[in-house]
N, CA, C and O atoms as a Tinker XYZ file with bonds, in Angstrom:
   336  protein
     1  N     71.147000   74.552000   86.850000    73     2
     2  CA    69.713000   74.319000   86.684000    64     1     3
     3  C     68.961000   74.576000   87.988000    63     2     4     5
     4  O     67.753000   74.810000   88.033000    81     3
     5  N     69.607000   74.527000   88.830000    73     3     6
     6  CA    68.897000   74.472000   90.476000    64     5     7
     7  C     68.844000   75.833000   90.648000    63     6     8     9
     8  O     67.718000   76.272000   90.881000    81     7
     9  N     69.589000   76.486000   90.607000    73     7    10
    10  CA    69.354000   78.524000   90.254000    64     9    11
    11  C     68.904000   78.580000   89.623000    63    10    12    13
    12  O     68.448000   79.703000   89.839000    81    11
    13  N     68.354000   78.200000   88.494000    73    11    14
    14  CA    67.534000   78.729000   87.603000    64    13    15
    15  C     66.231000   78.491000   87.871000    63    14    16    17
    16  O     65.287000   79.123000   87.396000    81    15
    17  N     66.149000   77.313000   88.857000    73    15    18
    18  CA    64.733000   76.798000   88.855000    64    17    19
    19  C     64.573000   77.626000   90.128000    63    18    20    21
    20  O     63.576000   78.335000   89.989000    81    19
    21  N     65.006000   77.772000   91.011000    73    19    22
    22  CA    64.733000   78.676000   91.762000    64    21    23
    23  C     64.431000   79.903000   92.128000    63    22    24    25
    24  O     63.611000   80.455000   92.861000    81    23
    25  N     65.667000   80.312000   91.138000    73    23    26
    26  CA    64.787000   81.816000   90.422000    64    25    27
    27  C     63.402000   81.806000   89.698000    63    26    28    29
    28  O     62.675000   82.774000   89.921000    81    27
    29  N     62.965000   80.863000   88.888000    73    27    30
    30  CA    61.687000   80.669000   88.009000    64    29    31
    31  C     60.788000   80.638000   89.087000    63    30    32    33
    32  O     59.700000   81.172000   88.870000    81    31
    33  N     61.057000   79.920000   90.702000    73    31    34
    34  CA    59.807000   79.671000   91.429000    64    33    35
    35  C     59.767000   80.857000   92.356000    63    34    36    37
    36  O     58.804000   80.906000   93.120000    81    35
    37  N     60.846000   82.018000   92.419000    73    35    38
    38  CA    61.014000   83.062000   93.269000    64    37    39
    39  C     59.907000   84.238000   92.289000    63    38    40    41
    40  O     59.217000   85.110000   92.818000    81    39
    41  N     59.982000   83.970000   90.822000    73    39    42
    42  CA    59.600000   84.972000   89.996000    64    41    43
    43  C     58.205000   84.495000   90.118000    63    42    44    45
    44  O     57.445000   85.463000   90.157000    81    43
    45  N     57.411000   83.040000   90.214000    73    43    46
    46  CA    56.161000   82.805000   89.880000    64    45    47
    47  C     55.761000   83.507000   91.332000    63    46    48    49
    48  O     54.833000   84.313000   91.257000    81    47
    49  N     56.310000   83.312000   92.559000    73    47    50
    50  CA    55.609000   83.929000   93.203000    64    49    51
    51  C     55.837000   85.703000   93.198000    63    50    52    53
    52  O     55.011000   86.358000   93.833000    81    51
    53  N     56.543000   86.163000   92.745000    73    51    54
    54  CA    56.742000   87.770000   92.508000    64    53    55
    55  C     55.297000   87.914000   91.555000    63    54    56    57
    56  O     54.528000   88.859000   91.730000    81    55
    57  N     55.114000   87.128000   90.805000    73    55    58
    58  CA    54.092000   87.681000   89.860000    64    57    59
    59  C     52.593000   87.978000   90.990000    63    58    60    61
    60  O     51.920000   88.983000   90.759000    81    59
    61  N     52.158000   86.974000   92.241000    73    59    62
    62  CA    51.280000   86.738000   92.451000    64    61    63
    63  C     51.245000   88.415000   93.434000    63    62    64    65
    64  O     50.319000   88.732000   94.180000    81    63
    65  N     52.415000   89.216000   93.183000    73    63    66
    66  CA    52.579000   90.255000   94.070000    64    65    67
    67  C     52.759000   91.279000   93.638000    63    66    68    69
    68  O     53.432000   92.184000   94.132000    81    67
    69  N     52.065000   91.271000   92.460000    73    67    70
    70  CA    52.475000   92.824000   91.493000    64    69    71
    71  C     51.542000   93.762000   92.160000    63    70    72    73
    72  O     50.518000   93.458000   92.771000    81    71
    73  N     52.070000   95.026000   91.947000    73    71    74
    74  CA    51.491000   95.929000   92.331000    64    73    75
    75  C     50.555000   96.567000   91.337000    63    74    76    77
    76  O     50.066000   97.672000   91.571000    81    75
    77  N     50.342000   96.021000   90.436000    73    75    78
    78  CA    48.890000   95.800000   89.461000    64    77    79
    79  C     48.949000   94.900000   88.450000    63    78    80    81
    80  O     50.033000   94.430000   88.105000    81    79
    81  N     47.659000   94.518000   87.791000    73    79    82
    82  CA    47.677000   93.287000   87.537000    64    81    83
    83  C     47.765000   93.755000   85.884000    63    82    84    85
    84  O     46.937000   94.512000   85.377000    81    83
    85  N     49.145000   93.048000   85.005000    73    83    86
    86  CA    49.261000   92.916000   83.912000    64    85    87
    87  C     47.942000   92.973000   83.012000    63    86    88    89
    88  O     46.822000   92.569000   83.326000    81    87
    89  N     48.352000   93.580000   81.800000    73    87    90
    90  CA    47.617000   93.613000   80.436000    64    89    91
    91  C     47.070000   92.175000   80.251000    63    90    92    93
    92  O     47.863000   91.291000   80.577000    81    91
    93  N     45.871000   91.779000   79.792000    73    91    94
    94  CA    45.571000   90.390000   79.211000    64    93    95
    95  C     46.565000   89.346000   78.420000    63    94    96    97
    96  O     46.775000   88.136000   78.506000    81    95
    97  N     47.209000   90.705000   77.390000    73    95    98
    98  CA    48.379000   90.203000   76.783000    64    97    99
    99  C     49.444000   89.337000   77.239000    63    98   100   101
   100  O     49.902000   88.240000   76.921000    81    99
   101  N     49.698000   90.357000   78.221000    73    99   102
   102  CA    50.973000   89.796000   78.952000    64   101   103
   103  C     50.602000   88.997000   80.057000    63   102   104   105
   104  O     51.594000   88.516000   80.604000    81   103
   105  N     49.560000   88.693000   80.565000    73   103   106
   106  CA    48.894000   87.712000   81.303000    64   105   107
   107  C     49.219000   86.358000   80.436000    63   106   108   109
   108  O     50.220000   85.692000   80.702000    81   107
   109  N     48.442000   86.039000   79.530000    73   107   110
   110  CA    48.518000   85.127000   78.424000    64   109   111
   111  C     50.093000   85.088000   78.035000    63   110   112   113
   112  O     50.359000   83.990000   77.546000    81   111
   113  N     50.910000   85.711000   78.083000    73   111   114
   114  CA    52.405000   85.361000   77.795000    64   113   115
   115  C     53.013000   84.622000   79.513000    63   114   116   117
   116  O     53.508000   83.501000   79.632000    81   115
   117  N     52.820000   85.465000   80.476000    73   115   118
   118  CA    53.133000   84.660000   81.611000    64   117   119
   119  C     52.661000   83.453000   81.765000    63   118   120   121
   120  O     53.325000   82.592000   82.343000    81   119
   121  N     50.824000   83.099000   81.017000    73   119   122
   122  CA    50.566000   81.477000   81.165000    64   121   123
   123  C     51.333000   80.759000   80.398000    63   122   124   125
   124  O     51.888000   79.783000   80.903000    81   123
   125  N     51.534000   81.059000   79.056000    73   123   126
   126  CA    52.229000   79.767000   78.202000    64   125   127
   127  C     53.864000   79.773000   78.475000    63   126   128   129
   128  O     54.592000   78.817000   78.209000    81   127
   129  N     54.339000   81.115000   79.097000    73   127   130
   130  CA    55.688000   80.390000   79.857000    64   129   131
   131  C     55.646000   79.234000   80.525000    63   130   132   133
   132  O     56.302000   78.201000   80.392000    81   131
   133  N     54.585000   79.613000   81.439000    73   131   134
   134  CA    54.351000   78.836000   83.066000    64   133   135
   135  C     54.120000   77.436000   82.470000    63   134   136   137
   136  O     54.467000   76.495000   83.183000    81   135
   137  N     53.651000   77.195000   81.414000    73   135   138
   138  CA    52.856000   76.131000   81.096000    64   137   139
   139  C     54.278000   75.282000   80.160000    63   138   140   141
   140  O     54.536000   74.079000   80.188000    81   139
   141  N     54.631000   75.803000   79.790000    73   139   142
   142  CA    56.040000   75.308000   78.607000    64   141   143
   143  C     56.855000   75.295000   79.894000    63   142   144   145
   144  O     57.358000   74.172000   79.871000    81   143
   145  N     57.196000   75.792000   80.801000    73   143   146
   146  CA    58.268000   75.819000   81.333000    64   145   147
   147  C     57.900000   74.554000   82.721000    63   146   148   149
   148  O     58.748000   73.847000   83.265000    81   147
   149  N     56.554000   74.576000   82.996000    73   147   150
   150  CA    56.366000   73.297000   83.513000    64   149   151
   151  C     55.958000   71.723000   82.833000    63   150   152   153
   152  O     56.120000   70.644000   83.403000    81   151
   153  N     55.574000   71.871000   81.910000    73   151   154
   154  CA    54.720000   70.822000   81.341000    64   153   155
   155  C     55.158000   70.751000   80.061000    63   154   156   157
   156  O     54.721000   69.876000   79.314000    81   155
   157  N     56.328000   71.913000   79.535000    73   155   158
   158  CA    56.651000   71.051000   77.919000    64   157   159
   159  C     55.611000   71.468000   76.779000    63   158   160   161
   160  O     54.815000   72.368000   77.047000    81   159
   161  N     55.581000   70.950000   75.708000    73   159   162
   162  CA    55.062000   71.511000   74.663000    64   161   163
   163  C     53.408000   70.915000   75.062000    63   162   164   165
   164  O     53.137000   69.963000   75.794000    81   163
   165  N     52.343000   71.926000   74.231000    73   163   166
   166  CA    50.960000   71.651000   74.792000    64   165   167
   167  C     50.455000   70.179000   73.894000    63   166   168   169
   168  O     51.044000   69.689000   72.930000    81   167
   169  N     49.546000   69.822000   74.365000    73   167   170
   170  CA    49.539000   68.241000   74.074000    64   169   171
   171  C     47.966000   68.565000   74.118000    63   170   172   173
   172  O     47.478000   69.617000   74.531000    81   171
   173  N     47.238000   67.407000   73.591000    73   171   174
   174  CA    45.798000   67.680000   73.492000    64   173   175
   175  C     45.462000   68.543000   71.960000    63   174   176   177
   176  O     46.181000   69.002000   71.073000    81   175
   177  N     43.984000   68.478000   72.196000    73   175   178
   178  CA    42.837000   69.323000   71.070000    64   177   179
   179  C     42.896000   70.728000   71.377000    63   178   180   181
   180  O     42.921000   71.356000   72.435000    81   179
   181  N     42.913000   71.035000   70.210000    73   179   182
   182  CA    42.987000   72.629000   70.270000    64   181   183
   183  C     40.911000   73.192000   71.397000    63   182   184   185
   184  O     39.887000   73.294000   70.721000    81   183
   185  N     40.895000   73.313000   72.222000    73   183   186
   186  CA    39.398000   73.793000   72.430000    64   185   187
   187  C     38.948000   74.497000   71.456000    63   186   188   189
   188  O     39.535000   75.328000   70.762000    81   187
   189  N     37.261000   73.925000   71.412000    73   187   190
   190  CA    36.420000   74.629000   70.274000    64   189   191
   191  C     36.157000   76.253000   70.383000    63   190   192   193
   192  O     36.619000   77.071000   71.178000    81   191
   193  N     35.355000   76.389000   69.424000    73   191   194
   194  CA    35.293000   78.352000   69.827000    64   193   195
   195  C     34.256000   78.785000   70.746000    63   194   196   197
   196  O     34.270000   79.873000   71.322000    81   195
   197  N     33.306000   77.848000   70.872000    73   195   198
   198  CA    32.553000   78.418000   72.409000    64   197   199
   199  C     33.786000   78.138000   73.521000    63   198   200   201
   200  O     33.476000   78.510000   74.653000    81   199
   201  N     34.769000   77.708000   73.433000    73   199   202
   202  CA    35.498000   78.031000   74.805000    64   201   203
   203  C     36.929000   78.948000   74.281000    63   202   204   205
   204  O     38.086000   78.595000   74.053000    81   203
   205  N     36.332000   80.079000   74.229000    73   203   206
   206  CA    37.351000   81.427000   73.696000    64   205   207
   207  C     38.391000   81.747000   74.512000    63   206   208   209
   208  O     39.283000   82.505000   74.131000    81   207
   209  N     38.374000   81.262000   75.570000    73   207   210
   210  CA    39.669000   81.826000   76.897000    64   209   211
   211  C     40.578000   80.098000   76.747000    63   210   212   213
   212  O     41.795000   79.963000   76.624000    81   211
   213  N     39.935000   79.401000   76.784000    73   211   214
   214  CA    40.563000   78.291000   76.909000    64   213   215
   215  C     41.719000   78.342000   75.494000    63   214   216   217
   216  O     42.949000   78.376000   75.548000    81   215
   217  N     40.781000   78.330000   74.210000    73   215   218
   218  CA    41.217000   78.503000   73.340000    64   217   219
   219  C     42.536000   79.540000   72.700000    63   218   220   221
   220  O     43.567000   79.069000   72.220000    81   219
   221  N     42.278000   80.851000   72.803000    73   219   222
   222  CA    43.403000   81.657000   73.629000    64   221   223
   223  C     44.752000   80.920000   74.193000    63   222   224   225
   224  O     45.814000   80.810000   73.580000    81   223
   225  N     44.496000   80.508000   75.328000    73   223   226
   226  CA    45.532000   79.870000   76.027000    64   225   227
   227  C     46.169000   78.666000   75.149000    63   226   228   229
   228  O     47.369000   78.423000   75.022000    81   227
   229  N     45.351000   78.148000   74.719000    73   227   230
   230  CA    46.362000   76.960000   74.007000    64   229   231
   231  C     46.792000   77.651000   72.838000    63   230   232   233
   232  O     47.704000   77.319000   72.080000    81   231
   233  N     46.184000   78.459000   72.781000    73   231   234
   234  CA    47.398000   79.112000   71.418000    64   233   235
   235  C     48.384000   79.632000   71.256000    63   234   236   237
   236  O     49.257000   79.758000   70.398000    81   235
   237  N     47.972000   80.156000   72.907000    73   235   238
   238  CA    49.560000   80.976000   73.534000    64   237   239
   239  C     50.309000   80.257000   73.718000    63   238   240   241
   240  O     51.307000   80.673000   73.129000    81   239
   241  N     50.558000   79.239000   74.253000    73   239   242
   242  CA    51.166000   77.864000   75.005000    64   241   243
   243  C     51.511000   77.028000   73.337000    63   242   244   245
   244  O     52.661000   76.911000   72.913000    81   243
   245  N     50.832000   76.750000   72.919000    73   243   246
   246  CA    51.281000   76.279000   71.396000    64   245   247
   247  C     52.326000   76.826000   70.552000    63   246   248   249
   248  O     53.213000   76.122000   70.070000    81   247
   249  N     52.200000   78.431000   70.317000    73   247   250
   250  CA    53.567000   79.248000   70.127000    64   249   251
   251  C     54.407000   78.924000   70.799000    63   250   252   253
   252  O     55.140000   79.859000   70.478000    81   251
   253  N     55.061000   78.316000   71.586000    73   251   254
   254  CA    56.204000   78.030000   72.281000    64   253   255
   255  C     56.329000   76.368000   71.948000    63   254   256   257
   256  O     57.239000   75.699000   72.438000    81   255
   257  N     55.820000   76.084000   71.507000    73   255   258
   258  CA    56.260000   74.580000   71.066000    64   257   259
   259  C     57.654000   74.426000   70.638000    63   258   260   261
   260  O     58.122000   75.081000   69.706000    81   259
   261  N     58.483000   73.353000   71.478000    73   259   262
   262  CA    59.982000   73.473000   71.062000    64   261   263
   263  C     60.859000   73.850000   71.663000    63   262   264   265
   264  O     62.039000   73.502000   71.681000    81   263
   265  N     60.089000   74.910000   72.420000    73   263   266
   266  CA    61.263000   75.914000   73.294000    64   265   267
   267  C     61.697000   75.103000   75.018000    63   266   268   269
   268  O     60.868000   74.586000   75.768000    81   267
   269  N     62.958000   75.197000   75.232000    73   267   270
   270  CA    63.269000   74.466000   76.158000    64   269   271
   271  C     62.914000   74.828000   77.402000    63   270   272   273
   272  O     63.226000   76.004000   77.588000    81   271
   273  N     62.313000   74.252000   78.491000    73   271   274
   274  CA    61.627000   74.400000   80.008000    64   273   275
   275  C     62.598000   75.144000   80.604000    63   274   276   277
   276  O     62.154000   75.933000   81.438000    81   275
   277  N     64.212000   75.154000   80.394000    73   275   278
   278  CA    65.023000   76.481000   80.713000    64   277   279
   279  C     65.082000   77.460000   79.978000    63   278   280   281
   280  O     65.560000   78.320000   80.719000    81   279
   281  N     64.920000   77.900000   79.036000    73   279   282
   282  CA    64.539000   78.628000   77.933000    64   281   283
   283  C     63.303000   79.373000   78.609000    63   282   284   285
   284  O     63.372000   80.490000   79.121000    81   283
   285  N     62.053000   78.503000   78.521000    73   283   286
   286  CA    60.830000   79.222000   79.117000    64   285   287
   287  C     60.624000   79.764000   80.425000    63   286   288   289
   288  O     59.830000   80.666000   80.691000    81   287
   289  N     61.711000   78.911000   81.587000    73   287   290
   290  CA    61.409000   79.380000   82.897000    64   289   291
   291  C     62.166000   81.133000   82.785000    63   290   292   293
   292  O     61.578000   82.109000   83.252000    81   291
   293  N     63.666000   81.235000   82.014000    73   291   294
   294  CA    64.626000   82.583000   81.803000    64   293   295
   295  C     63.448000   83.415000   81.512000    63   294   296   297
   296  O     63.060000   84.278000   82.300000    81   295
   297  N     62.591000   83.042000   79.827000    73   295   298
   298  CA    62.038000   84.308000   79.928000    64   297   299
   299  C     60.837000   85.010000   80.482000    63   298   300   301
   300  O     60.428000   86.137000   80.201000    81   299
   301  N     60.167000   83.802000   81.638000    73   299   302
   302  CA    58.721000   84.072000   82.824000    64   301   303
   303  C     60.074000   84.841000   83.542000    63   302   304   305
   304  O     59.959000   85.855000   82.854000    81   303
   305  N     61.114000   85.100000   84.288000    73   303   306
   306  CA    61.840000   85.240000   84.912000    64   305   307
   307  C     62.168000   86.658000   84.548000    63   306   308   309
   308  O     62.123000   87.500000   85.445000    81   307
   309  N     62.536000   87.060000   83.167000    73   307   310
   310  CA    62.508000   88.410000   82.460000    64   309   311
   311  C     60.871000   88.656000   82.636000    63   310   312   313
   312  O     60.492000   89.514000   83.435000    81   311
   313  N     60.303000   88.196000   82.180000    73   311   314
   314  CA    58.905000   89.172000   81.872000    64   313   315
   315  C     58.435000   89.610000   83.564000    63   314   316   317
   316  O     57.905000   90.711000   83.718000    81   315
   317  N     58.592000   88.969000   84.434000    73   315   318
   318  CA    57.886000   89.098000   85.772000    64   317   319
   319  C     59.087000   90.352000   86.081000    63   318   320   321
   320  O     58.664000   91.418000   86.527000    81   319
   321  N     60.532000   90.197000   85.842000    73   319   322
   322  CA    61.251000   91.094000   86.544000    64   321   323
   323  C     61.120000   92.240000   85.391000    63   322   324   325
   324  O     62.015000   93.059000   85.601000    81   323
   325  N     60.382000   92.592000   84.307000    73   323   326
   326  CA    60.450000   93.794000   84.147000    64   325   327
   327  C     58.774000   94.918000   84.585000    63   326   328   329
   328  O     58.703000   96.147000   84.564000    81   327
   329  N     57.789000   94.031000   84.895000    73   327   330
   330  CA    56.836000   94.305000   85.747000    64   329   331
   331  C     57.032000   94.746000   86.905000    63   330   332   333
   332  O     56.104000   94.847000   87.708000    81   331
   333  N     57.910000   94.984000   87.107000    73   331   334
   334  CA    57.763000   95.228000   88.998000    64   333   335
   335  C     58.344000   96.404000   88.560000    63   334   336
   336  O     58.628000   97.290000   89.366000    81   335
């Protein structure tokens, strides 16, 4: 678990160093890793539709409900290492 978490915090900072900045898509897939893989399944109100980005995000982060914080850190860990 200690390699893994280390790799997950070697990859969050690889992301902040891409040599261009991901699709929206895949932006929004790197948050609800980041977010499942730190914080677990999303908790709270879904945001209303005047807040469309917020909203977005918890939906992304909501699809992963379930999935285990090693589970989520492996695949921020794949998605950042096939960006570079």
């Amino acid at each position: 678990m200690a390699d893994l978490k280390a790799r997950f915090e070697k990859a969050v900072a690889d992301s902040k160093k891409l040599s261009e900045r991901p699709d929206n898509s895949t932006m929004l897939k790197m948050y609800s890793l980041f977010k499942q893989a730190t914080d677990g399944d999303v908790e709270g109100k879904r945001p209303g539709f005047t807040d469309m980005v917020g909203r977005m995000k918890w939906d992304a982060w909501n699809e992963l409900k379930g999935k285990s914080a090693e589970e989520a850190m492996q695949d921020y860990i794949d998605l950042v290492d096939s960006l570079k």
